[in-house]
C-alpha angles and dihedrals in degrees: 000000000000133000114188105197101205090049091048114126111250120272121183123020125084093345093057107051093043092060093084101051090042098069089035086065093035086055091048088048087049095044087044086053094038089061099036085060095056085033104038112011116092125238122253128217114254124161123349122259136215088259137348120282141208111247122169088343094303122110106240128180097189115090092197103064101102089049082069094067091075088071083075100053093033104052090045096056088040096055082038084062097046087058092053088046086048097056097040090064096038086057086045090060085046086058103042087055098049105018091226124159096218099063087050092053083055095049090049092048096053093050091054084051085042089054094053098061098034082063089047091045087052100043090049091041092055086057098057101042092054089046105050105018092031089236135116085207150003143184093241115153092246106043084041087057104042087045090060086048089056092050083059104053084044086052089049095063100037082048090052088047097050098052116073105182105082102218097056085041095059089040094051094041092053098050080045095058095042092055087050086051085060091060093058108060074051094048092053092034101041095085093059087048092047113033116230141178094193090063114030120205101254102180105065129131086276093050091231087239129101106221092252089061092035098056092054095044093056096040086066094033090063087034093051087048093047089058098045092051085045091060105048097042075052104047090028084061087041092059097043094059091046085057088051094053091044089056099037086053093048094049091051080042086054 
C-alpha cells in the first residue's frame, strides 16, 4: 500500500479540537431530548390495563405507553450507525482507487464507530420489542434486515483479524464494507416495500411526527451525529499518533 504524505488527508487543526466539544454539545442535545420526551412528548396507547391509571395528571387506560420513549433515543443511534457505515464504505472506495493506507485506517475506524452504535441500536431495540410486542425477539422485516447488517460488522472485524498481509486486508475489508453499505438504503427502505404496523415509516412528507414528538426526536438525532462524529475525529487521531510512535520506534530499532 502507498501513503503519499503530501496527499494525506488532514489530521489535527480545527477538526480536532473541536471533537471534544462536538460530542459535549451532542451529549447536551441527546440529554435535552432525552428529558423533553419524558417532559413534552405525549404518551401513546399501547396495551390495554385492568383499569385506567393516572400518568403525568391525565387519566390513561393503556399499561404499555412509557416503553414508546425508547423510539427517541433508538432511531437516532440507528440512523447514527447508517452514516458510520456510509463513510466506511465511502473511504473503502477511496481505498480501493488509490490503495492508500490511510483511507483504510478511516474506513476501520467508522465501522468501529459503526459497531458501537449497531450494539446500542440492538440492546435498545430488544427492549422495546419485549416491552411493546412481549417478545424478546421477532422476524420482522426490519429487525430481519438490520440483523443481517450487524452479522456483517461483526464479519468485517473477524475478517481484519484473519488476514495477515495488510494490503488484501484492507482490500477485503473495503469490498466488505461496501457490501454492508448496500444493506442500509434496504434496512431504511424495507418498511415502505413491505408494509408494517410494528415499525412505522417516520420520514414521510408529514414527517409522522406532532411537533411536540418531533422536537425531541431531533434533539437526540443531531446529538446522537455529533457524537459520532466526535468519536471517530477523536479515535481516528488516536490512531494517527499511535502510527508515529510505531514508526518512530522501528526506525531507532533500525
Amino acid at each position: 500500500m502507498t501513503d503519499k504524505p503530501f496527499k494525506e488527508p488532514k489530521v489535527g487543526g480545527k477538526l480536532d479540537a473541536a471533537a471534544p466539544w462536538m460530542m459535549a454539545v451532542g451529549t447536551l442535545l441527546a440529554v435535552a431530548g432525552f428529558v423533553l420526551t419524558f417532559t413534552l412528548a405525549p404518551l401513546v396507547n399501547g396495551a390495554a390495563v385492568s383499569e385506567p391509571q393516572v400518568i403525568a395528571g391525565t387519566v390513561v387506560a393503556n399499561k404499555l405507553l412509557i416503553s414508546q420513549k425508547i423510539f427517541y433515543w433508538h432511531v437516532p443511534v440507528a440512523i447514527s450507525s447508517f452514516a458510520a457505515v456510509i463513510f466506511s464504505a465511502f473511504y473503502g472506495v477511496r481505498f480501493l482507487m488509490t490503495k492508500r493506507a490511510c483511507y483504510d485506517v478511516r474506513s476501520r475506524i467508522c465501522m468501529e464507530v459503526a459497531l458501537v452504535f449497531v450494539l446500542c441500536v440492538m440492546a435498545s431495540g430488544e427492549l422495546w420489542e419485549r416491552f411493546e410486542w412481549g417478545v424478546w425477539w421477532t422476524w420482522e422485516p426490519r429487525l430481519t434486515t438490520y440483523f443481517i447488517l450487524m452479522l456483517m460488522v461483526f464479519a468485517y472485524f473477524i475478517l481484519r483479524n484473519a488476514v495477515e498481509d495488510p494490503e488484501r486486508r484492507a482490500t477485503y475489508s473495503a469490498v466488505l464494507g461496501i457490501l454492508i453499505c448496500v444493506d442500509v438504503p434496504i434496512c431504511f427502505m424495507i418498511t415502505r416495500i413491505i408494509p408494517s404496523s410494528v415499525h412505522p415509516v417516520i420520514f414521510r412528507t408529514d414527517s409522522g411526527l406532532s411537533p411536540d414528538m418531533l422536537l425531541p426526536f431531533l434533539l437526540s438525532l443531531f446529538g446522537m451525529m455529533l457524537i459520532a462524529f466526535g468519536l471517530y475525529r477523536l479515535r481516528l487521531r488516536t490512531q494517527i499518533m499511535q502510527d508515529k510512535v510505531a514508526r518512530l520506534s522501528d526506525a531507532l530499532e533500525d
